[in-house]
LUMDO-156662 format. One line per 10 residues: their letters; for each residue z, x, y of N, C-alpha, C. Coordinates in nm, 2 decimals. Atoms other than C-alpha are relative to their C-alpha. Last residue first. Example, Ala and Ser with C-alpha at 12.3 -4.5 7.8 and 13.67 -1.06 7.14 Angstrom:
BEGIN
SA	0.00/-0.09/-0.11/0.71/1.37/-0.11/0.08/-0.08/0.11 ~ 0.00/0.09/-0.12/0.78/1.23/-0.45/0.00/0.09/0.12
This chain:
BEGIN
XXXXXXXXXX	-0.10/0.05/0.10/14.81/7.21/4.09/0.06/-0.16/0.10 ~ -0.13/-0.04/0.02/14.57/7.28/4.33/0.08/-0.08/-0.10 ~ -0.10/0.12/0.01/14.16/7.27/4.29/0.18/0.05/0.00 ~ -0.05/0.05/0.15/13.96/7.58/4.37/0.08/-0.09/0.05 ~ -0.09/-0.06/0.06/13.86/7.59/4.77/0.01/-0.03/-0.16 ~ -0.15/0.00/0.06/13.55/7.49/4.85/0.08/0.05/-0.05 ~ -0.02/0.10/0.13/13.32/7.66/5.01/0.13/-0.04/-0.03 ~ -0.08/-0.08/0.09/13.30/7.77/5.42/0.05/-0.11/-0.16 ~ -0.08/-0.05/-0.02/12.97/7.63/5.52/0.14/0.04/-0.06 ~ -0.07/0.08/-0.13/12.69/7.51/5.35/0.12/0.16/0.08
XXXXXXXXXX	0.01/0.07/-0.03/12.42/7.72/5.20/0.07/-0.08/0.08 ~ -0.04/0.09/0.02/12.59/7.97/5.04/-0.08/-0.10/0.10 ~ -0.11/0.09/-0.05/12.52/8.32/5.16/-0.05/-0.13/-0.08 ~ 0.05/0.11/0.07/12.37/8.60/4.98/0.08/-0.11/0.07 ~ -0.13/0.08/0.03/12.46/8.98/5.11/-0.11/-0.17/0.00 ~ 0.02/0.12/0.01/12.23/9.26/5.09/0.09/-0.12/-0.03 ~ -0.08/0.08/0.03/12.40/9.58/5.17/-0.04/-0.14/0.02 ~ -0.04/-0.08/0.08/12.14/9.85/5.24/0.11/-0.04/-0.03 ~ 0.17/-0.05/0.05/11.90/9.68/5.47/0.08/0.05/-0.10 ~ 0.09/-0.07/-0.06/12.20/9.44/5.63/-0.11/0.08/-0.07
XXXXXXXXXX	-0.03/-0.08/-0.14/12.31/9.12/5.66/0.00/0.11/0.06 ~ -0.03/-0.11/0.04/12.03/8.94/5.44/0.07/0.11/0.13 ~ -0.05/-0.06/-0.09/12.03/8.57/5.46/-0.01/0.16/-0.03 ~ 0.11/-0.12/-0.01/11.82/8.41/5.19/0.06/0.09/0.15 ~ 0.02/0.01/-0.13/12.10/8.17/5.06/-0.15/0.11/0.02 ~ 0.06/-0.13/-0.09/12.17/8.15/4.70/-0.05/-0.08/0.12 ~ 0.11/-0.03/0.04/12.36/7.86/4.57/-0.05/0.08/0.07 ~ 0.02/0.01/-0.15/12.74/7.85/4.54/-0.15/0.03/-0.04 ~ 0.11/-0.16/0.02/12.87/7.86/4.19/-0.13/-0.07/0.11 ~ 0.14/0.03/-0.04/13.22/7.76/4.21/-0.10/0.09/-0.04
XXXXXXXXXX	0.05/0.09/-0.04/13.45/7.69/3.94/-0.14/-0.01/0.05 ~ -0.10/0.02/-0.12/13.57/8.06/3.83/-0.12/-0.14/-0.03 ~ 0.09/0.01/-0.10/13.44/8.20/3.51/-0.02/-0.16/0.06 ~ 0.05/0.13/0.01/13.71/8.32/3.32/-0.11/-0.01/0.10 ~ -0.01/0.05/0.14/13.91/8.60/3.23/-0.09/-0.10/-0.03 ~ -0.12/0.03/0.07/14.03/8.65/3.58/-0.01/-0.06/-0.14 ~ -0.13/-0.11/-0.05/13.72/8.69/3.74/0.11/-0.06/-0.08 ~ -0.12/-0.06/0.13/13.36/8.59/3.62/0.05/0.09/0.06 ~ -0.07/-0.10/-0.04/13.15/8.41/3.94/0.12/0.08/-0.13 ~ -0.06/0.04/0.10/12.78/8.22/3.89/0.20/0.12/0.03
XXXXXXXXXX	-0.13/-0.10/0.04/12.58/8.24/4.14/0.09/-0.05/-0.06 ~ -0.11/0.06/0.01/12.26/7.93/4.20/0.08/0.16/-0.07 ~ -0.04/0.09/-0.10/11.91/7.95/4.24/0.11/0.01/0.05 ~ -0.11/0.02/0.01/11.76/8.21/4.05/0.03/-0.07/0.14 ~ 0.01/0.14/0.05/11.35/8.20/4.00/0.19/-0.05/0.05 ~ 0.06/0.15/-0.02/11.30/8.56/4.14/0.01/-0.14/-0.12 ~ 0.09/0.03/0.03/11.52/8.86/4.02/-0.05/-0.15/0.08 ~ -0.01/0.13/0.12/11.79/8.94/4.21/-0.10/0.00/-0.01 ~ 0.07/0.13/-0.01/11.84/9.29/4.41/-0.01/-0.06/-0.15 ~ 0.01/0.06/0.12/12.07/9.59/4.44/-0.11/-0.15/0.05
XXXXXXXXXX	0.09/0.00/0.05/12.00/9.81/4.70/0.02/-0.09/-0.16 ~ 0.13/0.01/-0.12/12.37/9.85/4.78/-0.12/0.05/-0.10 ~ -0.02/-0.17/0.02/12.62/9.70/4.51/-0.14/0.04/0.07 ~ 0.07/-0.05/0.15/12.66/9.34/4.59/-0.02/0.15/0.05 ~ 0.07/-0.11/0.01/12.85/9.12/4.85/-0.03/0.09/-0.09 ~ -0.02/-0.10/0.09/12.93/8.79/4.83/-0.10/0.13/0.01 ~ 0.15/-0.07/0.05/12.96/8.55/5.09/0.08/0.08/-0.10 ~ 0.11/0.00/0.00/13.21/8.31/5.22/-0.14/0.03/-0.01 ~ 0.12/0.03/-0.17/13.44/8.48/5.42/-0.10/-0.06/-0.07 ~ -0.05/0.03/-0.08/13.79/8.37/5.16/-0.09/0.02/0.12
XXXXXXXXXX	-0.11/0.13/-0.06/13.68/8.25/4.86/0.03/0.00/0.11 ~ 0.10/0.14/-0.02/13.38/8.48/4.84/0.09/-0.11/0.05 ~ 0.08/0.05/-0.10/13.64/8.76/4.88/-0.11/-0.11/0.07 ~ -0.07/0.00/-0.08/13.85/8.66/4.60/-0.04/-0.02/0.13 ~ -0.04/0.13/0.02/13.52/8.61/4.40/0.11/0.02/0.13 ~ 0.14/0.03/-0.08/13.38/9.00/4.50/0.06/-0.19/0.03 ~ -0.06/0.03/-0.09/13.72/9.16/4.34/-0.07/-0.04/0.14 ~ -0.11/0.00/0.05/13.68/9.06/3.98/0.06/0.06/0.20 ~ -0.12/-0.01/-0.13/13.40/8.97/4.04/0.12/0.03/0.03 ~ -0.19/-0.05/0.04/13.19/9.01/3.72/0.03/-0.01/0.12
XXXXXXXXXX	0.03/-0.13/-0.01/12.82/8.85/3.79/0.16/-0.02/-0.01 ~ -0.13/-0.04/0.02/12.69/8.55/3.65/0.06/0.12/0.00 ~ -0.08/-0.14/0.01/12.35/8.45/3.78/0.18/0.00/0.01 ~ -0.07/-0.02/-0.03/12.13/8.08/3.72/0.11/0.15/-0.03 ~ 0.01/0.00/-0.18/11.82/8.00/3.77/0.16/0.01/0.05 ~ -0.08/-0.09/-0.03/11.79/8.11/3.37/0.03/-0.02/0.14 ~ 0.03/-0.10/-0.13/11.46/7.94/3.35/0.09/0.06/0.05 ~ -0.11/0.01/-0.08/11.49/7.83/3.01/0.00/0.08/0.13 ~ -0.09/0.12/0.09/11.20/7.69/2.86/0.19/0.01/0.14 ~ -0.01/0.11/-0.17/10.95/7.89/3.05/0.06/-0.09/-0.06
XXXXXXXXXX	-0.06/0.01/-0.08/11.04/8.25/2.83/0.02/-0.08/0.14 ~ 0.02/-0.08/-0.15/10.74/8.31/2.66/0.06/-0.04/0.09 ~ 0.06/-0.15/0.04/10.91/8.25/2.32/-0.06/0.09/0.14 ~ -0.08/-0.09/-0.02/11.07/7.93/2.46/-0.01/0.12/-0.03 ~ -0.04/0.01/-0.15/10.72/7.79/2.55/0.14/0.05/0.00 ~ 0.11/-0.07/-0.09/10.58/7.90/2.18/0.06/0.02/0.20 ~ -0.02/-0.15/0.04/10.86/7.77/2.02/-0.07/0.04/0.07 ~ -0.15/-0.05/-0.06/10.86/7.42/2.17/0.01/0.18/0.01 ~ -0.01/-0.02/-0.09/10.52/7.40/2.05/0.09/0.05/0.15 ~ 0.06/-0.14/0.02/10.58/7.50/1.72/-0.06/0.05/0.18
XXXXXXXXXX	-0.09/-0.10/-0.01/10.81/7.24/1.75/-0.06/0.11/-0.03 ~ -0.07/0.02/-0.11/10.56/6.95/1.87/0.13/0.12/0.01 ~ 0.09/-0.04/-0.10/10.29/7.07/1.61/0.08/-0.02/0.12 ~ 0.03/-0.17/0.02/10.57/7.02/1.32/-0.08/0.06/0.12 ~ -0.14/-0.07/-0.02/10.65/6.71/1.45/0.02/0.11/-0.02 ~ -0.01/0.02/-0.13/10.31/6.56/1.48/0.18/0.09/0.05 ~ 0.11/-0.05/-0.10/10.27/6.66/1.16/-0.01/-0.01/0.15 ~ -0.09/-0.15/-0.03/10.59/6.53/1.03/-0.12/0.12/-0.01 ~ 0.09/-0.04/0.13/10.45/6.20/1.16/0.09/0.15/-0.04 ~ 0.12/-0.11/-0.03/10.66/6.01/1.42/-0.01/0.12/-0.16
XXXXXXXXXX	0.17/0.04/0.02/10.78/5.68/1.33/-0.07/0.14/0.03 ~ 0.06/-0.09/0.09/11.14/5.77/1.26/-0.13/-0.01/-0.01 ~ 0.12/0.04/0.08/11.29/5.46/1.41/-0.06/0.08/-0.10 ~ -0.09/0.07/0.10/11.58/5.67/1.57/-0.05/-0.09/-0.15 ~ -0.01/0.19/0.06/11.39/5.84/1.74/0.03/-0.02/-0.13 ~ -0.11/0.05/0.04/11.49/6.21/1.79/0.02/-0.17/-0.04 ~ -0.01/-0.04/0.10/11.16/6.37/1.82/0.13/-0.07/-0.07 ~ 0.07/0.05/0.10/11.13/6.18/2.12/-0.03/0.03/-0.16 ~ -0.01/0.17/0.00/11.39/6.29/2.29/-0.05/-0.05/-0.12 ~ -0.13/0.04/0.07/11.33/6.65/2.17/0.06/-0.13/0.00
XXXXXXXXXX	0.08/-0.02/0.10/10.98/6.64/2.36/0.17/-0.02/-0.15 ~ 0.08/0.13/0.00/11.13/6.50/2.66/-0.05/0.01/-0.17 ~ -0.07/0.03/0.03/11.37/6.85/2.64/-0.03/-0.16/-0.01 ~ -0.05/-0.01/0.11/11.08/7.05/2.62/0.13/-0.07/-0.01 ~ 0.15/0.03/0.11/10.83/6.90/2.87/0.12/0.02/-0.10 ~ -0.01/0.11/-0.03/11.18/6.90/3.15/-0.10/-0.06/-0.15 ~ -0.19/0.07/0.09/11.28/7.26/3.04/-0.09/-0.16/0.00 ~ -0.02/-0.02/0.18/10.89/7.30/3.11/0.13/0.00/-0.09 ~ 0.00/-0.12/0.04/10.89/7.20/3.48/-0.01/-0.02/-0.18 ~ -0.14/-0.03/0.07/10.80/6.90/3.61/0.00/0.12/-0.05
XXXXXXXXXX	-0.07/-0.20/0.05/10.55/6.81/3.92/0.10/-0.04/-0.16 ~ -0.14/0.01/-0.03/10.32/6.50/4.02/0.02/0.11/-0.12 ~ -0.04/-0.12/0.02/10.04/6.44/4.21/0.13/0.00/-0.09 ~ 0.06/-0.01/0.12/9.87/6.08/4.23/0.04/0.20/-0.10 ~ -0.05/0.12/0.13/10.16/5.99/4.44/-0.08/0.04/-0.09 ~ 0.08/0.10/0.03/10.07/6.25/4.71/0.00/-0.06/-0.13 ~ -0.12/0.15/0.00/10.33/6.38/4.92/-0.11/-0.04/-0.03 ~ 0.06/0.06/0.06/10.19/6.74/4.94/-0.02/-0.18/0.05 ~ 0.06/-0.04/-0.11/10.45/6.93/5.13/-0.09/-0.13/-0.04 ~ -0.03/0.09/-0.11/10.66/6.82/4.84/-0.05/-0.08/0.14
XXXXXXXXXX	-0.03/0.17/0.09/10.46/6.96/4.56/0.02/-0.10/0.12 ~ 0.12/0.09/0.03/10.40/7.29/4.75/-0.04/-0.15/-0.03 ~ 0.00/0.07/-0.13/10.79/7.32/4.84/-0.17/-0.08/0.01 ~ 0.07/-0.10/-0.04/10.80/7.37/4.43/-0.01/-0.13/0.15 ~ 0.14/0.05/-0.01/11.05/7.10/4.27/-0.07/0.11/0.12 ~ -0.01/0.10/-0.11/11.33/7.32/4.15/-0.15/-0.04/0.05 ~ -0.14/0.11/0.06/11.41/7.49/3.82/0.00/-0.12/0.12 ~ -0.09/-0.01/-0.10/11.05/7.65/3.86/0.12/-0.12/0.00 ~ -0.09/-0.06/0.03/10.86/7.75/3.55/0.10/-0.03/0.08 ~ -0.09/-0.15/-0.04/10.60/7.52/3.63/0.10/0.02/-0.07
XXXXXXXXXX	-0.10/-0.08/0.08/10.37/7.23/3.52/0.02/0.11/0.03 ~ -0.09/-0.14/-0.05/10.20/7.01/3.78/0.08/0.06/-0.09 ~ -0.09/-0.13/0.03/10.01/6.73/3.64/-0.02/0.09/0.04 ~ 0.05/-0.19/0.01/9.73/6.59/3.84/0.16/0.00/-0.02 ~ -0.12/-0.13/-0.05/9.72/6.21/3.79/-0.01/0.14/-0.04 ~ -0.01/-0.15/-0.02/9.50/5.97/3.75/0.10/0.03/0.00 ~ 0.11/-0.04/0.05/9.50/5.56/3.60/-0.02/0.17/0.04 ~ 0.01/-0.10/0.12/9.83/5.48/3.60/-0.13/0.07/0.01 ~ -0.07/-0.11/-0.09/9.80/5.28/3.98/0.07/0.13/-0.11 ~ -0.15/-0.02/0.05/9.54/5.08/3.83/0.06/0.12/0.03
XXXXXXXXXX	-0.09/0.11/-0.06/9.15/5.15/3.91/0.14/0.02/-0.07 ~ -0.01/0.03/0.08/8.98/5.50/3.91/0.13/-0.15/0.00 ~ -0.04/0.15/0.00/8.88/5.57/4.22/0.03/-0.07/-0.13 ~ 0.11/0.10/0.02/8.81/5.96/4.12/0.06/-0.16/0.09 ~ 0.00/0.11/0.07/9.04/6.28/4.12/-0.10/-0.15/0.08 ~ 0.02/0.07/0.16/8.86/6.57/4.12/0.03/-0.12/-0.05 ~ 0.16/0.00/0.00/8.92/6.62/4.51/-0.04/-0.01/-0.14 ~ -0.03/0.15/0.00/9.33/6.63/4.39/-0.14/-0.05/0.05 ~ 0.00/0.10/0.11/9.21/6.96/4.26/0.04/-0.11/0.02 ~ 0.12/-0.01/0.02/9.12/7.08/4.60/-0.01/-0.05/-0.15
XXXXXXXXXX	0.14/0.13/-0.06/9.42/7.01/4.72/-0.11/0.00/-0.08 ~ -0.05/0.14/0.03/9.66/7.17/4.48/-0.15/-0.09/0.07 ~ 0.04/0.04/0.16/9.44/7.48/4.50/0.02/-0.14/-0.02 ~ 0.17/0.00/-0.02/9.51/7.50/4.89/-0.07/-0.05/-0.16 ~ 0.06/0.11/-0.08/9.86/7.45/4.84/-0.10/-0.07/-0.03 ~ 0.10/0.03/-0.11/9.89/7.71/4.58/0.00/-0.11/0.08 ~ 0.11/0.08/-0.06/10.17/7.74/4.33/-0.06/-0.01/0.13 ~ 0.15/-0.08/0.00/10.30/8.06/4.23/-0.08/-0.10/0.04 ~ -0.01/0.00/-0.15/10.71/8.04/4.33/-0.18/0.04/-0.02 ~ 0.01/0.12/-0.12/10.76/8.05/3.96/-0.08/0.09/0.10
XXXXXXXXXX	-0.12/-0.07/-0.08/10.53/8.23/3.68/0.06/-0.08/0.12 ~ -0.10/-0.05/0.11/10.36/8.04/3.38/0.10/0.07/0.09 ~ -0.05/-0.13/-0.04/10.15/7.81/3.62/0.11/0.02/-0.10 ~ -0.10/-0.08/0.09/9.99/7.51/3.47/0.04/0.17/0.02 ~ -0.03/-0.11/-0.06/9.77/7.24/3.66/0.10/0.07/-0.09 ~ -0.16/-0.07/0.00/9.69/6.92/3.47/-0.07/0.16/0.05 ~ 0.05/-0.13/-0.04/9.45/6.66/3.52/0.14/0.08/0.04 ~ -0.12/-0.07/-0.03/9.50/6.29/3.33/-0.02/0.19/0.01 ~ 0.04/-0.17/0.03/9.23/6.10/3.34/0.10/0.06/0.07 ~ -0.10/-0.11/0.01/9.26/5.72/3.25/-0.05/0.15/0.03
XXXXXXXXXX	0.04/-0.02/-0.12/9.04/5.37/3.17/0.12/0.11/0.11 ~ -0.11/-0.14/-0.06/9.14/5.29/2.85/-0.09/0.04/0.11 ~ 0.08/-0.06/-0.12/9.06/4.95/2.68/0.10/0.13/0.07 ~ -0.06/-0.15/0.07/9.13/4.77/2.30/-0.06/0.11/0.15 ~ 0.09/-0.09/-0.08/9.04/4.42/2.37/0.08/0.12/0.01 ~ -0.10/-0.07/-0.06/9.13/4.09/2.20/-0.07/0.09/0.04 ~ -0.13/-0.02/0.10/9.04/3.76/2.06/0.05/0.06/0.03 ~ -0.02/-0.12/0.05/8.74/3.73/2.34/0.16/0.00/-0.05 ~ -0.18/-0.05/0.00/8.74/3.39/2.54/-0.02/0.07/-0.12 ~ 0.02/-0.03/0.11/8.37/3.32/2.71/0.20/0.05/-0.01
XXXXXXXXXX	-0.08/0.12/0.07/8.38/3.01/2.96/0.05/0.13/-0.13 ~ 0.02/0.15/0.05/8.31/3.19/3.24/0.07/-0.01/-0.12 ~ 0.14/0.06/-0.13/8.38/3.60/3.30/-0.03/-0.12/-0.09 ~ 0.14/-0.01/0.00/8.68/3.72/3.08/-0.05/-0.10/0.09 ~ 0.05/0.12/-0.09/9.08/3.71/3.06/-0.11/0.06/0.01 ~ 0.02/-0.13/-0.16/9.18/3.93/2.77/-0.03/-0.15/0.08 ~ 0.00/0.07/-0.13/9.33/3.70/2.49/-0.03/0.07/0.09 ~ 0.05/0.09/0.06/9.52/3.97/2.32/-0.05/-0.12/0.05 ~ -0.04/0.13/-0.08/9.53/4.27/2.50/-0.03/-0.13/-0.08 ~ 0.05/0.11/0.09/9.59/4.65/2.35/0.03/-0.15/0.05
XXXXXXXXXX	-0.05/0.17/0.00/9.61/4.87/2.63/-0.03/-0.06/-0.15 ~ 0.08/0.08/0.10/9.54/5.29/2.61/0.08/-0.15/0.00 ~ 0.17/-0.05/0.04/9.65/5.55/2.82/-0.09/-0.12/-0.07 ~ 0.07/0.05/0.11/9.98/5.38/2.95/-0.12/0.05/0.02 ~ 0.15/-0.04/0.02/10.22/5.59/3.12/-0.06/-0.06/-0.11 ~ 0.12/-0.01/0.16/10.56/5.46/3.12/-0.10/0.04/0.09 ~ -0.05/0.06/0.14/10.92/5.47/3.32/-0.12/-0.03/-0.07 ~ 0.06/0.15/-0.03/10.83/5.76/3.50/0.02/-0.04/-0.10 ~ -0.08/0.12/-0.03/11.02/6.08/3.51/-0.05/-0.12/0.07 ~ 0.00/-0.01/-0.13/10.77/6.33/3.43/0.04/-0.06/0.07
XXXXXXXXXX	-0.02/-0.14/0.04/10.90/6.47/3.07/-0.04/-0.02/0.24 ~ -0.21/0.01/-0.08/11.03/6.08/3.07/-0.08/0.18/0.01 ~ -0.11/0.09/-0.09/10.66/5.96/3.10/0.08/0.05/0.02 ~ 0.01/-0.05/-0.17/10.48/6.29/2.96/0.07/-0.07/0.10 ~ -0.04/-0.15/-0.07/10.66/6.27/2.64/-0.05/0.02/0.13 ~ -0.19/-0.01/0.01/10.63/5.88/2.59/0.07/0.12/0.07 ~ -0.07/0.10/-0.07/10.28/5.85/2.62/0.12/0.00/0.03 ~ -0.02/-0.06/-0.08/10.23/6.15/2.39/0.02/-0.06/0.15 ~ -0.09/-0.15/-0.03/10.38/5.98/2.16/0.00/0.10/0.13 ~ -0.14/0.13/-0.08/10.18/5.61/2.21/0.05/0.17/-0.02
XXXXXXXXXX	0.01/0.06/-0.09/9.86/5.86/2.18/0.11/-0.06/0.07 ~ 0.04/0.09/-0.03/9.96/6.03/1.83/0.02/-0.09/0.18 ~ -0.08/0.08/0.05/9.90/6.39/1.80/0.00/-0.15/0.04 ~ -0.07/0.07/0.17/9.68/6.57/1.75/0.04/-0.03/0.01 ~ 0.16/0.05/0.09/9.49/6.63/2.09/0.02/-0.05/-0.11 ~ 0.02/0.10/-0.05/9.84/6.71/2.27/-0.12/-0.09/-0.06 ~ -0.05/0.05/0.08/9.89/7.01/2.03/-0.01/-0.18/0.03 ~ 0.05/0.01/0.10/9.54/7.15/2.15/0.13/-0.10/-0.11 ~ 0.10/0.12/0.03/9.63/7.04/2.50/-0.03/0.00/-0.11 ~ -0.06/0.11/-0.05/9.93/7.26/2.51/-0.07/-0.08/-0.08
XXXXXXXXXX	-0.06/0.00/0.12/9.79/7.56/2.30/0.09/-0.13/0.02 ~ 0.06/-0.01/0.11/9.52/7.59/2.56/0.09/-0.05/-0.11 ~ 0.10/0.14/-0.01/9.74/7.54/2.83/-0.08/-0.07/-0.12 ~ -0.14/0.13/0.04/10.02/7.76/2.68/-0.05/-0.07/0.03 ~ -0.06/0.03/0.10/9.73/8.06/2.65/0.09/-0.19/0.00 ~ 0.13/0.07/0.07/9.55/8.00/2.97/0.09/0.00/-0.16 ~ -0.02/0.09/-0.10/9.90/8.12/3.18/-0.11/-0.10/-0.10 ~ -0.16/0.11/0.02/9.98/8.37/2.96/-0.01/-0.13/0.04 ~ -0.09/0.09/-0.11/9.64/8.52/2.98/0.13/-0.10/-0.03 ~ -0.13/-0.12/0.01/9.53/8.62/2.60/0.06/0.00/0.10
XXXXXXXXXX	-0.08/-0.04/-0.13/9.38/8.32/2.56/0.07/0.12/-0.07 ~ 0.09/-0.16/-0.04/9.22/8.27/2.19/0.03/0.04/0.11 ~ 0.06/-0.13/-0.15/9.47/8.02/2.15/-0.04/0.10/-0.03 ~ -0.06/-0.11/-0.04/9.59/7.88/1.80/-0.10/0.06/0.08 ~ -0.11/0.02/-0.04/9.50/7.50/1.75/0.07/0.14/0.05 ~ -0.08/-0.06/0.14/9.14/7.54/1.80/0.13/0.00/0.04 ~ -0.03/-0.09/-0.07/9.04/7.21/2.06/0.05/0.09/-0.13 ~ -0.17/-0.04/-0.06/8.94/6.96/1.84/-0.04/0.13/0.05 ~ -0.12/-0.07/0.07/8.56/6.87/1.74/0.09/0.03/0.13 ~ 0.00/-0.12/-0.06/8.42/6.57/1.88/0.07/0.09/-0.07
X	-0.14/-0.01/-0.05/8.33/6.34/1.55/0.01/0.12/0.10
């Protein structure tokens, strides 16, 4: 029998850890499962690793009862911080993949931290490629924990929420891409040029997409998505993408 991957990572790299501790839960559990989780985790409507055929069609006269066949290699990439994927990397791991027949048969998973599909990914454009982030793994994985049937093991369920844990513990579950900042008299202004301006030398963390506005008790409608404009060296200002936003709704 091969032996299993150990289930608790000797990695101390963040990045080798969650792989390691990925694949080792992926290794236990059952086949149609993890079938399931990577489909909707990668939004396809199936991944089949394994056929069962009854009746195969065969060479001359011979007719075989049935046939148990897998023909599959599934290659994953796994960055723990955004905005880290490589081009150049990408390529050269799609050079690993093979002629393997059927249009299931490879694929280089992409797993990120990034709320949005990495421009790498895009640039790309190659079908046997394909991206999701880790909200996407952990909330595929709650799907399927939630069947209705009840078929999954409560070993497979235990290993799939320890997994969960692990990826909200190092903070790639939720990627926060989005900032709420007090306005009380920044909103007004947003409403009326269009930008918001911040307290000089202030800066945003990396991964955030999207502003969030709390004024009047509440936190306002829009939430305009970062721009990269900056108007000047010591008052960074964030523009919005389109042009002037919408107004709040009128009575």
């Amino acid at each position: 029998m091969m032996a299993k991957n150990p289930l608790f990572s000797t990695y101390r790299q963040g990045e080798n850890r969650v792989t390691s501790s990925m694949l080792a839960v992926f290794e236990r559990i059952d086949l149609s499962l993890l079938e399931t989780i990577l489909a909707a985790a990668a939004g396809e409507s199936s991944l089949q690793m394994v056929s069962f055929t009854n009746q195969p069609p065969s060479k001359g006269r011979s007719v075989p009862d049935a046939r148990i066949s897998a023909n599959f290699a599934y290659w994953f990439e796994v960055k723990t911080t955004r905005n880290a994927l490589d081009s150049h990397q990408l390529a050269e791991h799609l050079t690993n993949l093979g002629e393997a027949s059927g249009s299931n048969a490879e694929r280089l998973f992409v797993i990120t931290p990034d709320a949005e599909q990495p421009v790498a990914i895009t640039a790309c454009r190659d079908p046997r490629m394909v991206w999701f982030n880790f909200r996407s793994l952990h909330d595929a994985v709650d799907v399927a924990l939630s069947d209705p049937t009840g078929t999954v093991s409560e070993q497979a369920r235990f290993l799939l929420r320890e997994l969960q844990a692990l990826l909200v513990e190092d903070g790639l579950v939720d990627s926060d891409d989005v900032v709420v900042v007090a306005a009380r008299f920044a909103y007004p202004e947003y409403l009326k040029r269009g930008v918001y301006v911040c307290q000089a030398e202030r800066v945003f963390r990396d991964g955030l997409t999207h502003m969030g506005f709390y004024a009047n008790s509440a936190i306002q409608p829009h939430v305009p998505a970062f721009g990269t404009e900056r108007i000047s060296s010591t008052s960074p200002r964030r523009r919005p993408p389109s042009a002037p936003p919408a107004r709040p709704p009128t009575a």
